[in-house]
N, C-alpha and C positions, 0 to 999 in steps of 0.2 A: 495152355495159353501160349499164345506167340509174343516174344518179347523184342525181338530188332527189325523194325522196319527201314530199310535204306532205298530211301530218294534219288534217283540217279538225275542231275539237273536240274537247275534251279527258275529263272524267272519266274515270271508270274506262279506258272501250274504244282512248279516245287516248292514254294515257299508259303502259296496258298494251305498245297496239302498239308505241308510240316507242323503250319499253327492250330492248324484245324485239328489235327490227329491228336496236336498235345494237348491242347483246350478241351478236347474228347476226351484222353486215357489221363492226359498228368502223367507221373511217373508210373505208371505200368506198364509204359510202353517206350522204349530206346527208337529215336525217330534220329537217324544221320542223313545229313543232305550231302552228293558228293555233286561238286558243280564246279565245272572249268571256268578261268578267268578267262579265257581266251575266245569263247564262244558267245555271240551277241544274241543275244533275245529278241525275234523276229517284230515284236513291240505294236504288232497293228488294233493290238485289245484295247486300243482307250475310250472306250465307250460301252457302257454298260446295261444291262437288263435291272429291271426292279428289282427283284428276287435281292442282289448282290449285298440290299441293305441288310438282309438276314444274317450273310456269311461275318461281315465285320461286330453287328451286335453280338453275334456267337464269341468273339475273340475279345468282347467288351470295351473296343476302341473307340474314341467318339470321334464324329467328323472333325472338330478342332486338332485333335493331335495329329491324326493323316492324310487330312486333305491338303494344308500349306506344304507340308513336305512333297507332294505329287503334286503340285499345281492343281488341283482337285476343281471343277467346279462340278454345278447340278445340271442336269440332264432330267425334264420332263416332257421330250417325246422327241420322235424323228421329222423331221420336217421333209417332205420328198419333194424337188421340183423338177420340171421340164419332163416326169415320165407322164404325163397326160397329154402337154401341149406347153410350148413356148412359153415361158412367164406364166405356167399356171403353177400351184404347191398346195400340199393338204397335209397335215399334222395326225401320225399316229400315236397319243397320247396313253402315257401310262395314268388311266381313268377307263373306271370301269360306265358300261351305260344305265342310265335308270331307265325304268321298265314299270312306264303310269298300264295301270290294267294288265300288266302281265306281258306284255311287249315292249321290246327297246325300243328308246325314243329313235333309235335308225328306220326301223318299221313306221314309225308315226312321219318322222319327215318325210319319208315315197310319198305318202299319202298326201300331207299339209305342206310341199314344199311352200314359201312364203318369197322365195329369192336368194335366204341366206344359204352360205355355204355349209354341208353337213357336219361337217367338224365343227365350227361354227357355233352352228347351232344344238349340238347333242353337247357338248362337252365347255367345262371349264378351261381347261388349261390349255386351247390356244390362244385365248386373249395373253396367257400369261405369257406365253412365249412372243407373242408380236410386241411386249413391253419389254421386253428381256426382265423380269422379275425374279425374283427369290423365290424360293415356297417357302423359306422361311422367313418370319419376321426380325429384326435387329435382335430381340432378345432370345432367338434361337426357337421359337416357339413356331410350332407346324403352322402353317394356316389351318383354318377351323372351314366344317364343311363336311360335305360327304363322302372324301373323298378317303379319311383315312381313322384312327382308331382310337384319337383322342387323345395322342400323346407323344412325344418323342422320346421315351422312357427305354432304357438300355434293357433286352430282352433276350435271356437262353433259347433261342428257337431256332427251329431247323425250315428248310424247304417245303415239308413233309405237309406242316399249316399254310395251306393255300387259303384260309379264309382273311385274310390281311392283306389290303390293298395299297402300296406307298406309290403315293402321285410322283417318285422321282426314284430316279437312279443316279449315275454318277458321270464324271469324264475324269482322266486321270492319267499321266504320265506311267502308263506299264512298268518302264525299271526304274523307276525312283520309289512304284509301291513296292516291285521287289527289293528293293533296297531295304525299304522300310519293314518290311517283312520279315528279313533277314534280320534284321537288328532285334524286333520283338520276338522271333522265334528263338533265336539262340538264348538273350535273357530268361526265356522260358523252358530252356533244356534242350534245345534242338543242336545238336553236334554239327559243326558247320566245318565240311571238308575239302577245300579250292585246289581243286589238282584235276588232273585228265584219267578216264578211265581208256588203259589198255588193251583190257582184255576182258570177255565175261566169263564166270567158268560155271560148267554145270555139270550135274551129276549122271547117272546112268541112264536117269529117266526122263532126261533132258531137263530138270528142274534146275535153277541158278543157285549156286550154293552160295559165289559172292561176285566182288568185281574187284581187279587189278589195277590200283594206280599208278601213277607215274611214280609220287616222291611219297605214299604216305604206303604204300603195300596193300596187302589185300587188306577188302573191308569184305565179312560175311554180313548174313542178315536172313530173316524167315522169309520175309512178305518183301519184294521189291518193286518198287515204283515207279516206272518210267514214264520222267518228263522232260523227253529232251527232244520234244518237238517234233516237226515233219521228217528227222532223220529216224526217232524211233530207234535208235538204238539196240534195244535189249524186245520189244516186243517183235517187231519188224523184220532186222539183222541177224539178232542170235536166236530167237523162237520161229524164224516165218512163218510168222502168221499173214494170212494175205487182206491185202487191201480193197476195199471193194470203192470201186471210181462212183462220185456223183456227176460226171462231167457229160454227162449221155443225157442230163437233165439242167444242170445247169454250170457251161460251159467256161465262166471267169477262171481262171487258172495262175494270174497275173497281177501285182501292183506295184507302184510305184508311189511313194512316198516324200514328203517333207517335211520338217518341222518351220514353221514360221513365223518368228518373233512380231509379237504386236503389242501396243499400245492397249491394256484392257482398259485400263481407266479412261482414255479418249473413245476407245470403238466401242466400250459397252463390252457384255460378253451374252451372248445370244445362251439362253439356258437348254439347246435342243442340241441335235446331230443334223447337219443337213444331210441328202443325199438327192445329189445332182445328176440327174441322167445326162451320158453324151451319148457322141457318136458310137461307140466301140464298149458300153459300159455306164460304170458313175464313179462320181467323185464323191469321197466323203470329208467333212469340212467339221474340224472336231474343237471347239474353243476350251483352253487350256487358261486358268491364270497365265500371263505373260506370255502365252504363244498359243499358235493355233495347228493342228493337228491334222494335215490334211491328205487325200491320197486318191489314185487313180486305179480303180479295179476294173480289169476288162478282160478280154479271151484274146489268146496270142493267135487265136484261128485269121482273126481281124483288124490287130491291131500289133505293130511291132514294140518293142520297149522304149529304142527314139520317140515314136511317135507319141507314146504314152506319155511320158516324161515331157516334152514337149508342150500336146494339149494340157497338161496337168501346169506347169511354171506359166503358160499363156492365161490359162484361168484362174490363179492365184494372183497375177501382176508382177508390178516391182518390186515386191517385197521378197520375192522367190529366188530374184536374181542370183544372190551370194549363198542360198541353203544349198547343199550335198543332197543327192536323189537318192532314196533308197529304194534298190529293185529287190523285188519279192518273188519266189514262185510256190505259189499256194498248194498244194493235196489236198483236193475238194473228194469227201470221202470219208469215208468210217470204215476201219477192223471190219473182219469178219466177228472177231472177238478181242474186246478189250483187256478181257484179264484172263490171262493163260498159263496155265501149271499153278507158279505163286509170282506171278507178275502181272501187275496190271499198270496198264496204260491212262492218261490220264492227262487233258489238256490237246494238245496239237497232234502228240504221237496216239491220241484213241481217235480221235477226228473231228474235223471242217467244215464248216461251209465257209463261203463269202459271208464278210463283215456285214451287211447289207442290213440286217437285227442285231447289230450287237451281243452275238450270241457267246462266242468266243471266247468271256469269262463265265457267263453263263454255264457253258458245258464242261468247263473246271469244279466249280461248286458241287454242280450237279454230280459230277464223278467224283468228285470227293464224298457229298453225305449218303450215297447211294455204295461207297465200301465200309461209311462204317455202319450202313443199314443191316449191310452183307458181311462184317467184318467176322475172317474165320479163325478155327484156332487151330490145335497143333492134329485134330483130325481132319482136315480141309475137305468138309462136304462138299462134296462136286455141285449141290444145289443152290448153295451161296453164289460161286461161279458163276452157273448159269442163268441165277436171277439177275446179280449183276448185269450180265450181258446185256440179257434182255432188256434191261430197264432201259442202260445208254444206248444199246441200237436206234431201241422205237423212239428216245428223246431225239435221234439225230435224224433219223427219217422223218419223222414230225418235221422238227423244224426243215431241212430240205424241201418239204411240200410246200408251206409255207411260203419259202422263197419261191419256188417254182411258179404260184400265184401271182405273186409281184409281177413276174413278164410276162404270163398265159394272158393275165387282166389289161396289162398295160398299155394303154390305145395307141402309141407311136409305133409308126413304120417304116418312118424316113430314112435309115439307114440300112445297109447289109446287115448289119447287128442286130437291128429290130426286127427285120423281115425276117429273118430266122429262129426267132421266139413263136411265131405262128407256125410255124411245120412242126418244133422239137415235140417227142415225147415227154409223159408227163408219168411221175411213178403211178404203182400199179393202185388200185384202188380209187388215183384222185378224178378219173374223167367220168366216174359215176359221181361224185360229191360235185365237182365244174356243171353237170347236167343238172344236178339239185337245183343248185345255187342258180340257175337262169331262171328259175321259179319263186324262189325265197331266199333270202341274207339266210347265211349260214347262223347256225344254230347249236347247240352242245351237241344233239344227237347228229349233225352233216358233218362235223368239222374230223380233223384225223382221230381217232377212239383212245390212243394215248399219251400220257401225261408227254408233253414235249414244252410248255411253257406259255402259249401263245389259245388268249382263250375264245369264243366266240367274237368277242367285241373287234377283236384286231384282223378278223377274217372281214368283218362288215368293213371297218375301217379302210383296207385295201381294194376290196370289192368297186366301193359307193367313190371314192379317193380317185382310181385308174379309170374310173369311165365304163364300169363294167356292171350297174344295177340290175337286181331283177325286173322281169320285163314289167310287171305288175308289181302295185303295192297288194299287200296280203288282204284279201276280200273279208277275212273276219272284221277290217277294223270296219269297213264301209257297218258293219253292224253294233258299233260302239260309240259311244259319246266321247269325241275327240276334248272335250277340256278341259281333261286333267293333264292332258297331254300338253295342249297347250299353255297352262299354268306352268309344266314346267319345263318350257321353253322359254316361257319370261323370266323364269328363275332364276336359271343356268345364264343368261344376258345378264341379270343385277348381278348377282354373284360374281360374276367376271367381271365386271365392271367397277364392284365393289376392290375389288381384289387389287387391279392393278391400279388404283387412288392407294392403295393402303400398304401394298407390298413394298420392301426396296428394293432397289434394282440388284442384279444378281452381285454386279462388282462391289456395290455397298456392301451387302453382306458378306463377302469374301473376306473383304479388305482389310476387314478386322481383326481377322487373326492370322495377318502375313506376319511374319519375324523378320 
């Protein structure tokens, strides 16, 4: 058995792993976290993927205890405007599609458009979001429906069960969850070490044997964990291992940040992520209990950091005036390999894309229960390793494709930024799947082959959304009786209709367990 793992770093990706390892081993396992006061946590994670609800049930927290502490609210989809056209927007919803005869209702709208908007009309939960509603009811109760498993009941489960579908994610202050992390993890046995790592030392075979602090001395350890973000530390520095660029594919490299105080209870709090195309990139627009989260991603090929900062405080208003800008420089990109000798990388220092999917805490989780899928012991089968690997590469290639979509699809060209989306390359494999897809919405068997998070429905979603449908509806249905299809298009209308008469608004539900 291996018994000391040590954490080098903390925010989000260390403090993540910490609770998780101990919630996993309990005491078989010494989990020390060494994390400098002095080092800020680059904080652009506050917006999240569905999956995430998994990671917290696993630690048995319920949203009442850690969402007022992070300013928490719910997140049920991304809203994307201005990448199709001026004033237009379409909602990528965590909701999965129904499939009357065997086909998504996306395949039946080509066929039946009627006027309404696709999102519109396939899905519930954009009504929810143009009401800013809850998905929960005052008494904490899920909304009822199809969307999810009958219960909001605290559950040991991992990633691994993809058959559970949760209509919401989260929004959430980054280092106030670390904060909060920090505080539950120690209570639960996690040795919390606040000092600077010196030096790393390793042994003959290039393995770390420990790392040197300032004021506490050396700390040893078996398995070590690097989470100290785009400096990478101990993967990067002391292992080089090489980095391999996404920027040859999709080019942002760049943000710019704000935090900005608002009035929830007068403005409402919008239950989605907006993401605003500009000139040079998009904004992301992240509503926080008590402030809103907002930030400027773009490529420095086209855009200076003045400038960004600039368009960014122009498109927020007056409220922006007195916030501090925080500038960002991204590592879009993934390891060649994540976990090397006995060190694995995990969060920022394994790798990035652009915020763009909220992926960001995403591929923390994921790199977390995918080592203790792999987790080795004191003979370190080289096989665990290289599944490891595997796993996180293809999740980040995945999602990378993914993005890559977003701008291949995206009908805007009015800028140097845009017009350059039409010439870039696209990774290898996708411009057979892009030549699919001008035939028929992507499919399980079109979409990339693995697990990376993102499942057919949010390939149509972007497709149908950016202006970029197959040329034809699918001629099977021309030989099907469209009214089951149609029944439940009126469905999906009451149901959403129902919902926002009966839901409260997201701040009502909030509000009630502010301290």
């Amino acid at each position: 058995m291996l018994n000391n793992v040590v954490i080098v770093g903390g925010g989000t990706a260390g403090w993540m792993t910490a609770t998780y390892l101990r919630a996993t081993f309990g005491d078989r396992l010494n989990v020390t976290l060494v994390e400098s006061a002095d080092v800020p946590t680059v904080g652009v994670g506050e917006a999240t993927f569905s999956t995430v609800r998994h990671f917290f049930d696993y630690l048995g927290l319920a949203e009442r205890e850690w969402m007022p502490h992070c300013n928490g609210s719910y997140k049920l989809a991304i809203r994307f405007e201005n990448w199709r056209g001026q004033g237009e927007h379409f909602y990528h919803p965590f909701e999965r599609l129904r499939n009357p005869d065997g086909f998504p209702l996306t395949d039946w709208w080509l066929k039946l458009q009627d006027g309404q908007r696709f999102d519109e009309a396939c899905y519930v939960l954009p009504a929810l979001c143009e009401a800013k509603r809850s998905p929960k009811r005052l008494d904490g109760e899920l909304f009822e429906g199809s969307l999810h498993d009958g219960g909001d009941r605290q559950r040991r489960t991992t990633m691994f069960q993809q058959d559970t579908q949760f209509p919401y994610a989260y929004h959430f202050d980054a280092a106030k969850l670390a904060e909060f992390l920090a505080g539950h993890g120690t209570d639960g046995g996690v040795k919390r070490v606040l000092d600077d790592v010196v030096e790393v030392r390793q042994d003959d075979r290039g393995w770390i044997t420990s790392v040197l602090t300032k004021e506490h001395g050396e700390i040893a350890g078996d398995l070590f964990i690097d989470c100290t973000g785009f400096r990478g530390l101990l993967i990067n520095k002391t292992l080089h291992e090489p980095f391999e660029s996404y920027q040859d594919v999709l080019p942002n490299d760049r943000a710019v940040a704000l935090r900005v105080p608002v009035d929830s209870e007068r403005e409402g709090m919008a239950p989605y992520t907006t993401a605003t195309a500009r000139d040079c990139g998009w904004i992301w627009t992240i509503p926080l209990f008590g402030r809103i989260g907002t930030g400027y991603v773009y490529s420095s090929q086209f855009c200076s950091p003045e400038e960004a900062e600039k368009e960014l405080r122009t498109f927020v208003g007056s409220a922006a005036a007195d916030v501090e800008a925080n500038h960002i420089r991204m590592r879009i990109g993934r390891n060649r390999r994540s976990w090397v000798n006995n060190c694995v990388a995990i969060g920022l220092s394994s790798g990035f894309v652009e915020p763009l999917e909220s992926t960001g805490i995403f591929f923390i989780q994921h790199g977390i229960e995918q080592l203790v899928r792999h987790f080795p012991d004191a003979h370190w089968d080289p096989g665990l390793a290289r599944g490891y690997n595997q796993s996180v590469a293809r999740c980040l290639d995945g999602v990378r494709e993914f993005l890559v979509l977003h701008y291949k699809a995206a009908t805007r060209n009015d800028t140097p930024y845009w017009k350059a989306t039409e010439d870039r390359q696209v990774p290898e494999g996708m411009a057979e799947r892009l030549q699919l897809w001008n035939s028929q919405l992507p499919s399980q068997s079109t979409i990339y082959p693995h697990y990376h998070g993102f499942e057919p429905y949010s390939y149509n979603v972007m497709l149908l959304g950016l202006g970029r449908p197959p040329a034809h509806s699918r001629a099977a249905l021309d030989l099907l009786d469209d009214a089951e299809a149609r029944r439940q298009f009126a469905q999906i209308r009451q149901e959403a209709a129902r919902l926002v008469e009966e839901l409260p608004s997201q701040h009502a539900y909030l509000a009630q367990f502010q301290h």
